[in-house]
N, C-alpha and C positions, 0 to 999 in steps of 0.2 A: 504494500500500500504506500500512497506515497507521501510523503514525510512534511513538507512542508504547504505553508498554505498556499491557497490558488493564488496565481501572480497576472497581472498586465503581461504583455508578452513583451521580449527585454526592447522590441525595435520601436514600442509606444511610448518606452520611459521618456521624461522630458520633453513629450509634444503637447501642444494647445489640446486643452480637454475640449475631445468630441460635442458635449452636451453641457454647455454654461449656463445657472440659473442662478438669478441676482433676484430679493425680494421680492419673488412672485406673491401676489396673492389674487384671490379667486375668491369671487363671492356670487351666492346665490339669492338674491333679494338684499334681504338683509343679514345674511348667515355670510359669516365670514370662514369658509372651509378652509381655504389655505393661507396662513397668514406669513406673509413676506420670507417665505424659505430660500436657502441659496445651498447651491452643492452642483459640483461638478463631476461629469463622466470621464475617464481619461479614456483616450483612445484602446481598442484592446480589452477592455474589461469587461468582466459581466457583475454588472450592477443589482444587488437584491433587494430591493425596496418592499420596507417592511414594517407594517401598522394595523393597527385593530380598523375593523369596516366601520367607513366613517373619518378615516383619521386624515383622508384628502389624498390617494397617492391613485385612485382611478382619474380625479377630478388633473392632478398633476401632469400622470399621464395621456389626457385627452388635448392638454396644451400643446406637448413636447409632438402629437399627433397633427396639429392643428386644425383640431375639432372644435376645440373650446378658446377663446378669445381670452388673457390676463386681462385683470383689472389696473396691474400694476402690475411693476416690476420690469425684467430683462429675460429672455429667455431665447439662448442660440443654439441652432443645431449645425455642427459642421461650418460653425461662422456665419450662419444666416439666421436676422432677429425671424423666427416666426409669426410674429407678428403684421412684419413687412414684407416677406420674402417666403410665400404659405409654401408656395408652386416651385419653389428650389428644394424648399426641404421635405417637401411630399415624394421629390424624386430620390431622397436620399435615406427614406426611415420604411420601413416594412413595419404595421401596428396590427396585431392580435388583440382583440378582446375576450372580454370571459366567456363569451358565447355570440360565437359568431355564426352567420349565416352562411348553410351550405346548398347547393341546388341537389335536390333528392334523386330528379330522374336525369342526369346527369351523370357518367363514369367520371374517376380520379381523372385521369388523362383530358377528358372534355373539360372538367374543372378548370382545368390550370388553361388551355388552349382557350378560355373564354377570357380569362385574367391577362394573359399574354397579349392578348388582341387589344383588352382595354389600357393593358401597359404601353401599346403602338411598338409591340416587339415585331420587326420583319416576321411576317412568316415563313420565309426558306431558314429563319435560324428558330422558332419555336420547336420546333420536333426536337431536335435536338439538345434545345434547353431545357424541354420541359423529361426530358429522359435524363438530364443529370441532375436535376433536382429531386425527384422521385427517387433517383439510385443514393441520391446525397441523404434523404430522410426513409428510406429503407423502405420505398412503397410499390416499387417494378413490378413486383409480385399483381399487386392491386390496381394494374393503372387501368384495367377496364372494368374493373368493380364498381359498384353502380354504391354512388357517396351513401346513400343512407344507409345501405347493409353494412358500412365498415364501423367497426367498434369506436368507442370513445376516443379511447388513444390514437387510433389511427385515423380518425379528421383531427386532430389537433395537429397531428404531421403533417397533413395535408396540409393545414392553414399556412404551418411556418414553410413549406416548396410554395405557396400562391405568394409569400413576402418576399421568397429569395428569387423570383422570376426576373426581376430588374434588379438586382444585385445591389440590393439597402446597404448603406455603411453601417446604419442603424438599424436594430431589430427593440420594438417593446411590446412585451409581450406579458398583461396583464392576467393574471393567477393561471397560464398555462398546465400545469396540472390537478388545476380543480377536477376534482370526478374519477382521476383516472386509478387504474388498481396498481398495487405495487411494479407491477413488470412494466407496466408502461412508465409512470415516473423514471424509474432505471433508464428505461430509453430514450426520456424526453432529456434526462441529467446527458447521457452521453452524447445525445445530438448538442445541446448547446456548448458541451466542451470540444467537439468537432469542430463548428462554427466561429468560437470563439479562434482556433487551431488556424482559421480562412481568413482571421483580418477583422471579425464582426463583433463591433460592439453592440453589446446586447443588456438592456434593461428589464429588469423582472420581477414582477409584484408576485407575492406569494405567501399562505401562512404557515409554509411548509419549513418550520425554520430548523429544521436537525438536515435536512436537506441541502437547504441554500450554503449553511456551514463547508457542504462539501465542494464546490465547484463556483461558489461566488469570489470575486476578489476584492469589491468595496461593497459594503453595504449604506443605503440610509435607512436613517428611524425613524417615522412619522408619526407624531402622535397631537392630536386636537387641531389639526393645521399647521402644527411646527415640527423643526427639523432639532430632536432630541440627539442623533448623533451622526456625523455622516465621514466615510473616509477607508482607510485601505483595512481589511477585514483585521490585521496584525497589529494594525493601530489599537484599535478599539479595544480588542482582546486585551494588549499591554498597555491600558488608557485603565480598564475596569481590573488589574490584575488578576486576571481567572487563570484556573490552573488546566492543566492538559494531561488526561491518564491514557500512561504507556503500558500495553499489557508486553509484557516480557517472558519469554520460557528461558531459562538456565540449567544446563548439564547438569550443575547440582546448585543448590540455591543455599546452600545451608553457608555459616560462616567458613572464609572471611568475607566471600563476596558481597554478603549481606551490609555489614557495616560499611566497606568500602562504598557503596552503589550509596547508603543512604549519605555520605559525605561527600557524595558530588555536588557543587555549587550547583544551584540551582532546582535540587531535587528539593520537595518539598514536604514527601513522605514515600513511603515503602508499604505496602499491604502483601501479606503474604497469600495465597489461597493455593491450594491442593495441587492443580497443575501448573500454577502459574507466577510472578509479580505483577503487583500493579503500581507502578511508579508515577507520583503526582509532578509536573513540574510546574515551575513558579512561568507562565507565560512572558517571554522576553526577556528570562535573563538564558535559558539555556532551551535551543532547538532542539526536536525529536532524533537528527541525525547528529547532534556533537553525543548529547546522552549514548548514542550507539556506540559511537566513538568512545566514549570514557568508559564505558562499563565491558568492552574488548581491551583496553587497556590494562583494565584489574586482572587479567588472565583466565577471566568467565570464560565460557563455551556458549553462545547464544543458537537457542532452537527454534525462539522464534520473536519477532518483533513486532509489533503493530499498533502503531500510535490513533488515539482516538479523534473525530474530527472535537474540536471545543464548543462547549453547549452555547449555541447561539440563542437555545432559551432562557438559558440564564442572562445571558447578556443583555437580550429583548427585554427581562423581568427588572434589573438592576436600573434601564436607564429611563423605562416607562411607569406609569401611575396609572394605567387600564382606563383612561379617559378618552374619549371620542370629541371631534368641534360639536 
């Protein structure tokens, strides 16, 4: 498993963040849903936005869409204010909603082949686009399946091959696995770290949060229309000191190894169980692969390693007060 947390990919470091947002706020009458929030996407990342129903992060995301008009504030995509520039940055973002409209008597393939036409993609390059997007979200199988016989999980694939048809810099994709049963999240998690793998920066609402832990690299926290925390997932973690448990197997676990292991800097206890350790570390003072490193140093025999992702619900619970706007 792999040891450390999800990253920007190294060639986004230090570029103008994709998605700039300067004291947005959004109101509906007199309800003030989102009040003057600011946070930026960097290029590269997959962003997990994350708040109890009600806390503004639909209403956020139908901005960054340009569906919904700010009341105030700044809000760019790709360097265009959305506000002024709808028609640049329509061509630039692919947006999923909770539930989106599918055509029933309509095949996968005719789906995307009606989308393409309204994207004004040539038609001598559709065929062949719409066959590597289909292969890109694992649906070849289905491209003549008629949309409504396909299961849950599989039109929500469907939605994100109709985003990737004109090739979005930006993907937002609001509560994308709402409904779906364990096998498909699995598949929705590995297609967005595919994606992510292609250049795509990708934003996603979700209350999936032992999930988002594994595969987001910044999170924001919205709660009552404000931005309670927002930034690189490793920030936060070493911002809220939480700890991170390593289950560890050892050839033999008994002393010295024991006392040695629990005086590594940074360890912050030691739990012994039947077949195993469980090793807590202090978040940001020692990573899951030095910890490896130091406890092969002691002249342990390591049988198996496997760092846990960090409870993101805990972090959710520490920075919010369960308030709605």
């Amino acid at each position: 498993m792999d040891t450390a947390h999800p990253t920007v990919p190294r060639h986004a470091v230090g570029a103008t963040p994709l998605v700039q947002i300067a004291d947005l706020t959004i109101r509906y009458g007199k309800t003030e849903a989102v009040r003057g929030i600011s946070f930026d996407i960097p290029r590269g990342a997959i962003f997990g936005f994350i708040g109890p129903n009600g806390a503004g992060k639909t209403s956020t995301i139908k901005v960054l869409a340009t569906l919904l008009r700010p009341h105030a504030g700044m809000v760019r995509v790709c360097g265009c204010d959305v506000a002024v520039r709808a028609n640049e940055v329509r061509r630039k973002i692919g947006y999923m909603p909770d539930f989106f409209g599918v055509y029933d008597d309509l095949t996968a393939e005719e789906y995307l082949h009606f989308f393409a036409a309204a994207y004004h993609i040539p038609s001598m390059k559709r065929r062949g686009l719409i066959s590597d997007v289909l292969a890109l979200t694992d649906l070849t199988a289905k491209a003549r399946a008629p949309v409504d016989g396909l299961s849950r999980g599989m039109k929500q694939r469907l939605g994100i091959a109709r985003l990737l048809l004109h090739d979005p810099e930006l993907l937002l994709l609001d509560e994308p696995a709402n409904g779906l049963d364990p096998r498909a999240r699995i598949e929705m998690r590995e297609l967005l770290k595919e994606l992510q793998s292609l250049g795509k920066t990708i934003l996603i609402s979700s209350h999936i949060l032992h999930e988002l832990a594994q595969f987001c690299s910044h999170i924001g926290i919205l709660e009552q229309g404000s931005i309670v925390a927002s930034g690189p997932l490793a920030e936060i973690y070493r911002t809220l000191a939480l700890d991170r448990a390593i289950h560890v197997g050892i050839a033999d676990p008994s002393a010295p190894w024991l006392e040695k292991i629990r005086a590594i800097p940074g360890v912050a206890g030691v739990e012994e169980l039947p077949d195993r350790l469980v090793i807590r570390l202090r978040e940001g003072e020692l990573a899951p692969e030095d910890l490896l490193g130091a406890i092969l140093a002691t002249g342990a025999r390591v049988r198996m390693f496997q760092p846990d992702a960090v409870d993101m619900e805990t972090a959710f619970m520490k920075l919010t007060e369960g308030k709605t706007a």
